[in-house]
N, C-alpha and C positions, 0 to 999 in steps of 0.2 A: 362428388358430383355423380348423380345418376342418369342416364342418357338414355333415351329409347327412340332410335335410326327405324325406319321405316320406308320404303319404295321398293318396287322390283319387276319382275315381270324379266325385261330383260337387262342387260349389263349397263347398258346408256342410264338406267335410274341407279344401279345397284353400286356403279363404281363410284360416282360423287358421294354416294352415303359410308360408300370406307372409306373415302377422301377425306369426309369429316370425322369418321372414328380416331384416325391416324392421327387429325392436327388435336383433337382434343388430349387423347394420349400420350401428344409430345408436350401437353402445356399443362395438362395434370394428371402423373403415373398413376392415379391413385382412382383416377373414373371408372366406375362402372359402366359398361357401354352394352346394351344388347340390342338385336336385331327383329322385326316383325315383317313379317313377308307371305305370301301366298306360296300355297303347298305345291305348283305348277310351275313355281317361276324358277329363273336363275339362279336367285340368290341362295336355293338351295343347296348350289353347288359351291359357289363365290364365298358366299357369308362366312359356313363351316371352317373352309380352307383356311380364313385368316384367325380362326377361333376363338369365333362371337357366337355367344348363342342366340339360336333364332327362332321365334314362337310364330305363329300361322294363325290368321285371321281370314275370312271369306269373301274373298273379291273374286270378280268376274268383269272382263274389258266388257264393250260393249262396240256392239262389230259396226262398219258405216254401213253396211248395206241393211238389206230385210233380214233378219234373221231369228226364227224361235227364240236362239239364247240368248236375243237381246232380252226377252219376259223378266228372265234368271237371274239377268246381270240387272238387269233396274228393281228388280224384288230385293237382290243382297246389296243392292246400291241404300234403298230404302233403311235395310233391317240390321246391315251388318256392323252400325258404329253404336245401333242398342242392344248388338249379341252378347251372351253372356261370358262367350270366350276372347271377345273383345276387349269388354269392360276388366275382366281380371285379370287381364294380363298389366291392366295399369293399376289394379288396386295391388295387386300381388309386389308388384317392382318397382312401385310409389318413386316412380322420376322425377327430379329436377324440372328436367325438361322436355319434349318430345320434336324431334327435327324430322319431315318428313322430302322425300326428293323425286314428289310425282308420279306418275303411272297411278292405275288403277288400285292399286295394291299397296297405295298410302290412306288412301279415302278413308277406312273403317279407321285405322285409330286416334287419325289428325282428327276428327269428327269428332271421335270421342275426348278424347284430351281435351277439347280445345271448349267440348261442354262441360265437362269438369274443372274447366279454368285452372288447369295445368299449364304454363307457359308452353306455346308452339311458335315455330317457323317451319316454313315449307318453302323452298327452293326450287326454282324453275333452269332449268340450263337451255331451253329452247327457246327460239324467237316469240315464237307463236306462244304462249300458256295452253297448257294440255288440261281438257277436261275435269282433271281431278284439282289441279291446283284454280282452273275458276270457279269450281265450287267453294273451295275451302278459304277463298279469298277473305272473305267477311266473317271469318271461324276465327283464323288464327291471329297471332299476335302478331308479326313478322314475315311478310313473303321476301324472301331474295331472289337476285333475278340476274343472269351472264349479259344478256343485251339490254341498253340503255332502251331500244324502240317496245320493249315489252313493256314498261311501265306504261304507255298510254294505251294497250289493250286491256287495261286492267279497270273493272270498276268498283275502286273500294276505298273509304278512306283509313284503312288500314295500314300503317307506316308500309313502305316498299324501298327496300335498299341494294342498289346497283353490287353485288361482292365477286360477279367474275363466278366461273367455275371452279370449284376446286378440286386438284389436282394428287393422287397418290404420289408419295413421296419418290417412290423410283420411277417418274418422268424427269431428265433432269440432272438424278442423280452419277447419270454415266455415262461418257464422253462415247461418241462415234467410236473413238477406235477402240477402246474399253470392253464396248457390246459386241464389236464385231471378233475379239481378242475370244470372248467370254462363249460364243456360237461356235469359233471356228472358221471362221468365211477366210477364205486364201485373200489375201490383200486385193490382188486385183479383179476380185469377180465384184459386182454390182450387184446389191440385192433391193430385192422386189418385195415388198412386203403387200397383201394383200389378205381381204376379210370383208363379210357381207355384214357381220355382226353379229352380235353371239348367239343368234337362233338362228342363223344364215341365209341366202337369199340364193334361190335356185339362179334367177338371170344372172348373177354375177359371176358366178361358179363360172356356168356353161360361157360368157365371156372369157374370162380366166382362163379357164382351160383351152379354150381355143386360142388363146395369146400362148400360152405355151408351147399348143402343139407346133404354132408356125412360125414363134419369136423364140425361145428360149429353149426347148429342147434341144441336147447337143452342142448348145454354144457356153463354155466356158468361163467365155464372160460375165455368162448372167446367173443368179441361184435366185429360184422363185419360190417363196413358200408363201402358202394359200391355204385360211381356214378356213374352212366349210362350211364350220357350226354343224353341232352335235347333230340339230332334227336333219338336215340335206347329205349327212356324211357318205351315209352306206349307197346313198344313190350316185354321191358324187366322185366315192373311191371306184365304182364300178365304169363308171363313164371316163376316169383316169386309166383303169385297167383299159378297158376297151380301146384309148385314143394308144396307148403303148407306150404314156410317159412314165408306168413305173420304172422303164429302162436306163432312165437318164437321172444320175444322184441330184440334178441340178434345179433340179424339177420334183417338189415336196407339198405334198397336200394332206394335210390335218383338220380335224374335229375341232379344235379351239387351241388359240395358243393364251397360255395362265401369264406366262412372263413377258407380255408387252411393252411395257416400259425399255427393256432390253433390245427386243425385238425391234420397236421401233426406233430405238436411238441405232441401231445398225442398218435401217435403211437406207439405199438413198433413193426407191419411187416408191410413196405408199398407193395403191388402190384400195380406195374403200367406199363406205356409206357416209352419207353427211349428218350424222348425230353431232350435236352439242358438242357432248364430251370428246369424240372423236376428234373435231376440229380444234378443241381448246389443247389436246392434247400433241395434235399436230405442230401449233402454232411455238406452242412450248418449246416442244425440238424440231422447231427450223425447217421440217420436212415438207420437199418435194410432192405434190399430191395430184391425182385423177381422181373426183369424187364422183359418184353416182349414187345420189340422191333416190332416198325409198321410195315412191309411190302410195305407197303403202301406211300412211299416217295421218292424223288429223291436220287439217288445213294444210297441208303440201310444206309441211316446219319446215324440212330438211331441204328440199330445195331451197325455198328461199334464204334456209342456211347459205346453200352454197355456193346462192348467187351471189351472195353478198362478200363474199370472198373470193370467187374466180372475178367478180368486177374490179378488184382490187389488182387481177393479174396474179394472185397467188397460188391460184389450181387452176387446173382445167374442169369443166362441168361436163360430164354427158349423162344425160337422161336415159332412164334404161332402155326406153322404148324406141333407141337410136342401137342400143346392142350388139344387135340381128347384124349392122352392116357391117361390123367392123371396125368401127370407129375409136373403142378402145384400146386397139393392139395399133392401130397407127399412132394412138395419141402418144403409148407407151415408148415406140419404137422410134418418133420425135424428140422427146424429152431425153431418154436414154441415147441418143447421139448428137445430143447439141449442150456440152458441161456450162455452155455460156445463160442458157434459157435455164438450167436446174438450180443454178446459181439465183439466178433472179429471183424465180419463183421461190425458193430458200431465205432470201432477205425479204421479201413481201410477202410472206406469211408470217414471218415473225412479228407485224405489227398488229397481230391479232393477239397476242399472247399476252393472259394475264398472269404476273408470279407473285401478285397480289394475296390473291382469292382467299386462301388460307387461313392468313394471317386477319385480315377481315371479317372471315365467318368467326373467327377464334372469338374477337373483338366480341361481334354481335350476342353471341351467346350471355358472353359476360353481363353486357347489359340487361339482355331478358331477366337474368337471373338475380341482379341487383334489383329490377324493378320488381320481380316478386318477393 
């Protein structure tokens, strides 16, 4: 079997498409699996590390506001699934099949492929469908999709199958005390897990850090580690220096953390952003959560992500634009002293979890592939 994975820009598309490297690899040793991605995006980082090779195609987002380089982005929106370095990257690795997982930075080859009448599926893990997979709606052979309510934004009679997110195999794989055995965390400290997302989010940071300087510096109890994201680091380790938390071991802030899976089964309060994956991955391991939803995306996905799960009573939501007051280091400072509310919210996020996902995409493929 021949494979060619495709999404990126940031991690929220780039970790569902190792999710699916992974389950194909465990159900046949023998696949070929390689990666197409944009020369800007993540996966340049991501892809490598698990040791896929990954060929580069020309996409460009396209911004909501006014912008010149919107021109750019709808000229290689136009041209780039009949570029030349497009097209040979399929004639060159004559795939099986082509699975693409959204963002900008699938468009060119699901496009192409899917004119070639190469078997495709494209995968949505967001409420809302993102730009690129409603274009490719009526291209591909197969959309999958994490929430049941995205099927009725869709207008296509092109089969659409409900398969959950999928999941990298180390969420899962290792027991609370396992992860925390594996870090080091003294038994009784609480740790904080927190992250804006792999390109980072200034607002969160500067929350962050201010929950530090007034919650967790100096107390014992707590170990806070907080990644930045590579683009906000250097600004954000200067604003660490400056607050005086490099003084305190309890209190850790990094550029990206790779081993998540770990990471996260050793929390017990995640703050983060409300991506897809993040939530699905949450739900998986039972964790405690404070979302705060990006602004910063097509039709507001992510919140309504994460209303639909703080309504359930299984997070708290704050809106960034609540930040400024405070409001996160109280929510923090709530949660972290009431074991009976962590507990709850612990069992009611679990009913968001699918341990499905996997084994269903596995399914799907097969079928593509029989029908071609």
């Amino acid at each position: 079997m021949r494979v060619l994975l495709t999404g990126g820009g940031t991690a929220g598309h780039i970790n569902p498409a190792l999710a699916i490297a992974e389950t194909i690899r465990a159900n046949d040793a023998s696949a070929v699996i390689e990666f197409v991605g944009i020369r800007t995006g993540k996966e340049n980082d991501l892809v490598p590390r698990e040791g896929y090779r990954l060929h580069h195609v020309r996409s460009m987002g396209i911004r909501r506001s006014l912008s010149p380089s919107n021109i750019k982005a709808l000229w290689l929106a136009l041209t780039s699934p009949y570029a030349k370095e497009t097209v040979q990257i399929l004639k060159d690795f004559k795939p099986d099949i082509v699975i693409g997982t959204g963002g900008y930075a699938c468009w060119p080859l699901m496009a192409a492929a899917a004119r070639m009448k190469i078997p495709t599926a494209v995968h949505e893990s967001n409420a809302i469908p993102g730009l690129a997979v409603k274009r490719l709606q009526k291209k591909v052979d197969r959309i999958w999709i994490n929430f049941e309510g995205t099927r009725a934004l869709l207008n296509t009679k092109k089969q659409i199958v409900r398969v959950g997110n999928p999941l990298r195999g180390g969420f899962g794989a290792i027991s609370y005390e396992e992860a925390r055995l594996r870090l080091g965390i003294n038994a009784q400290q609480r740790l904080i897990l927190s992250f804006g997302g792999s390109l980072g989010a200034e607002a969160v940071t500067n929350a962050v850090l201010d929950m530090m300087q007034k919650t967790v510096a100096g107390d014992q109890r707590l170990l806070h580690v907080h990644a930045a994201g590579k683009a906000n680091y250097e600004d954000a380790r200067a604003r660490f220096v400056s607050m005086g938390l490099e003084r305190y071991e309890n209190c850790q802030l990094v550029d990206y953390i790779y081993d998540m899976p770990t990471y996260m089964a050793a929390a017990d309060l995640v703050i983060s952003r409300a991506g897809a994956m993040t939530l699905s991955e949450l739900a998986r391991l039972r964790k405690a959560c404070i979302l705060i939803p990006s602004p910063n995306v097509v039709d507001n996905h992510q919140y309504k992500n994460a209303k639909m799960i703080a309504d359930a009573d299984a997070a708290i939501l704050i809106e960034e634009s609540r930040l400024q007051g405070g409001e996160l280091n109280e929510a923090a400072r709530m949660l972290l002293g009431d074991d009976e509310a962590l507990c709850e919210m612990q069992k009611n996020v679990a009913a968001f979890a699918d341990v499905d996902a996997n084994r269903v995409i596995w399914m799907e493929i097969l079928q593509l592939l029989k029908k071609a």
